[in-house]
N, C-alpha and C positions, 0 to 999 in steps of 0.2 A: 931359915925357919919360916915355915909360911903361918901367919900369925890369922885370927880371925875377922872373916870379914866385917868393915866398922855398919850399924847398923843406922846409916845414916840413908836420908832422902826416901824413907820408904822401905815396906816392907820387901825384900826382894823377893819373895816367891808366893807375892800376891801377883794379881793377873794384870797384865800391861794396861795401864791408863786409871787404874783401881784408886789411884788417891789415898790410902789408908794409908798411913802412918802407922806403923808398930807402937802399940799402945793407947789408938788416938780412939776416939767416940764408938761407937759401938754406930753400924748402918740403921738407917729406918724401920721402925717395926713393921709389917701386914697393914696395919694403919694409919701408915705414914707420919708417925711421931716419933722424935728422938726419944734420946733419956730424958726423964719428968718428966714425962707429954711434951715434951717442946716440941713444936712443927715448923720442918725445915722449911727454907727457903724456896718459892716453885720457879720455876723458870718464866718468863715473860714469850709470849709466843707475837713472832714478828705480825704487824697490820699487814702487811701484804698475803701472810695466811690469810685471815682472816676474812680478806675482801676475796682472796678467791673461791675460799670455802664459801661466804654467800652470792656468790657469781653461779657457782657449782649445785648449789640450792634452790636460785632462780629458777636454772636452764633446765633441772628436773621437775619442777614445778610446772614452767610452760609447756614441756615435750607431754607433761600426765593427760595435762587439761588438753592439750592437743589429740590426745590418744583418745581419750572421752568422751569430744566431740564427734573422731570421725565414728567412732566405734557408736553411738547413738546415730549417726545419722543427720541429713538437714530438717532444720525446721518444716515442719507440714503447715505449717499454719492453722493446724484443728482441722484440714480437711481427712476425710476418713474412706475407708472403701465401700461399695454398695453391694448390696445383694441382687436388686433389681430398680434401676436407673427411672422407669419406666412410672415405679409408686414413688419416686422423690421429685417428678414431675409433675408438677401438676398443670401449668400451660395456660393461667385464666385469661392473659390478654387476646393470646392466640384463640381463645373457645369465643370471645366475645368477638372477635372479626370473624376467622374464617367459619368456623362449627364447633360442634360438642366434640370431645376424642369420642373415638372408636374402639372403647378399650379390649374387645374382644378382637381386634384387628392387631394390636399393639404388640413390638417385637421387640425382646430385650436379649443382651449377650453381654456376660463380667467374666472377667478374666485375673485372676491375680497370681503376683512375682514377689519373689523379695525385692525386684528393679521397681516394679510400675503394677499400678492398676489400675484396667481399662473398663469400660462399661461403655454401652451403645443401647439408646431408645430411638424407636422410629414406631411417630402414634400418626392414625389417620383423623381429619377433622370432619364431619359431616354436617354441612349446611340445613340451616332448618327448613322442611317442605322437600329437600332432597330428595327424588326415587330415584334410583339406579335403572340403568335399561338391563336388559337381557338377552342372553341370545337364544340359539336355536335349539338349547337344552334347557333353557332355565337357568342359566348361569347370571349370577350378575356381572354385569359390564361397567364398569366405573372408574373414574380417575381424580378422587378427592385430594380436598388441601392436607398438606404433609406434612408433620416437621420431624427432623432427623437430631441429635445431640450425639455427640461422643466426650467423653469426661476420661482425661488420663492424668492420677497421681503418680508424680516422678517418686517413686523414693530414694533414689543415691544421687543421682547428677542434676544439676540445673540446666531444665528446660529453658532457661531465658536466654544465652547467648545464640541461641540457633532458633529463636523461636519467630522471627520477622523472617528467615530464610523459609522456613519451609513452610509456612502459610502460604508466600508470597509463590513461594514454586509449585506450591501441590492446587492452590486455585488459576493460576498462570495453563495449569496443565488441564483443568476443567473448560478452559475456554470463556473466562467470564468476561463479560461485554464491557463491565466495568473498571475503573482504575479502583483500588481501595480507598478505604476513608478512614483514619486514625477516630477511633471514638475514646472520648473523656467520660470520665467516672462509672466505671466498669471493669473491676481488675487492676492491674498493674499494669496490663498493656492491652490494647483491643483492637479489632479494622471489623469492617462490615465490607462486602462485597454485593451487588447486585448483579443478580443473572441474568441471562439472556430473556426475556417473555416477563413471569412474573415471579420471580424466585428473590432470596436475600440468604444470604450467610453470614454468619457471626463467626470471627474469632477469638480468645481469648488467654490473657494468660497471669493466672494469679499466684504466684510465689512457686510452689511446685507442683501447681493443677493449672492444666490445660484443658479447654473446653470450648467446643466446634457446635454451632447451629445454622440444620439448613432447614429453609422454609420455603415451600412453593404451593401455589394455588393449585385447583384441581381441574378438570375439563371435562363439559358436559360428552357423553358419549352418543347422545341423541341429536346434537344442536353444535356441539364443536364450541362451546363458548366456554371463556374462562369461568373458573366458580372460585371466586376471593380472591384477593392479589396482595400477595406478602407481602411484596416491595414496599406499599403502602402500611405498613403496621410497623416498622421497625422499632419503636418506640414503646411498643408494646411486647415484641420480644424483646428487646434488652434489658425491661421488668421481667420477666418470667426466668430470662435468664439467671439477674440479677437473685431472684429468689431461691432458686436452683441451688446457686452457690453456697448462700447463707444456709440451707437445707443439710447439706453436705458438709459443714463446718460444725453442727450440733450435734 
């Protein structure tokens, strides 16, 4: 006679691992309290969770801030784009040596990217008592003091790991008489160049603006003689420079 089974160690046709007892406690309610409100006991979650859940918390944290940064872009340093390079010149050491500009002479070209933007002024200086000769139309004949500036904001890349090469190569390739010269306080990095006759160049480079000046004297067209001599003023473009800059930062 097969007798009934004893109902011992559990209910048997609860689910495997169930722990109920036939007869024993009723499970947790929806809000996790036994009978009378009592609240069960919670489990303790091991410290090694814990240290990698905040390890896992860090790493998402740095990757955001990383995300944020490239996705803004590099600091500019408050330099900003131009409309025309030309009216954020104004040149006064350069007017006080070589001449007054010429601003009806004066030639400006911007160009912008979401990469870079570029701008180029090139003003003429005219000596005072100045006449121009003429030729056989009435043309004038002239060849006054000059200066040239180009101003390029990087916006993605930094211009400074290549910025001693390609100064150094692209004046190398003009044929300048001189060796460069490292100039202090002016930028983050700086060289002057002196040309053949009477010219000087500036290079420059500020965070992620680069900016190139060239200056040369002019030559009488009647007499063949120099009129003002850049070489000599440098110190006066490197204010003008210098102001250029600050111009370009407000």
């Amino acid at each position: 006679m097969i007798s009934e089974p004893e109902l011992v160690g559990g209910d048997p046709f609860g689910a495997p691992g169930s722990g109920r007892a036939l007869g024993g406690p009723p499970p947790p309610d929806a809000l996790g309290t036994g009978p009378e409100g009592e609240v069960p006991a919670r489990r303790t979650r091991p410290a090694w969770l814990w240290a990698i859940g905040g390890a896992a918390a860090a790493s998402v944290l740095w990757a955001g801030g990383l995300y944020g940064y490239t996705a803004l872009g590099p600091d500019l340093g408050g330099y900003r784009a131009t409309g025309n390079l030309c009216t954020e010149t104004e040149l006064k050491g350069a007017s006080s040596a070589l001449g007054t500009p010429r601003k009806e002479e004066s030639t400006h070209q911007e160009s912008r990217h979401e990469t870079l933007d570029h701008a180029y002024c090139s003003v003429y200086l005219e000596p005072t008592g100045y006449e121009p000769d003429t030729d056989e139309e009435g043309n004038e004949v002239w060849s006054l003091p000059s200066v040239d500036i180009t101003y390029t904001l990087h916006r993605k890349t930094d211009p400074g790991p290549e910025f001693d090469g390609v100064v150094l190569s692209r004046n190398e390739g003009l044929g300048r008489a001189h060796e460069p010269r490292r100039l202090s306080g002016l930028g983050e990095r700086a060289y002057v160049f002196e040309q053949t006759g009477d010219g000087v160049v500036i290079e420059v480079l500020d965070g992620q603006a680069t900016f190139s000046l060239w200056a040369s004297g002019g030559v009488d067209p009647e007499t063949g003689e120099q009129i003002g001599d850049a070489s000599d003023i440098e110190a006066l473009l490197v204010d003008d420079l210098r102001a250029l800059m600050e111009r370009l930062r407000s």
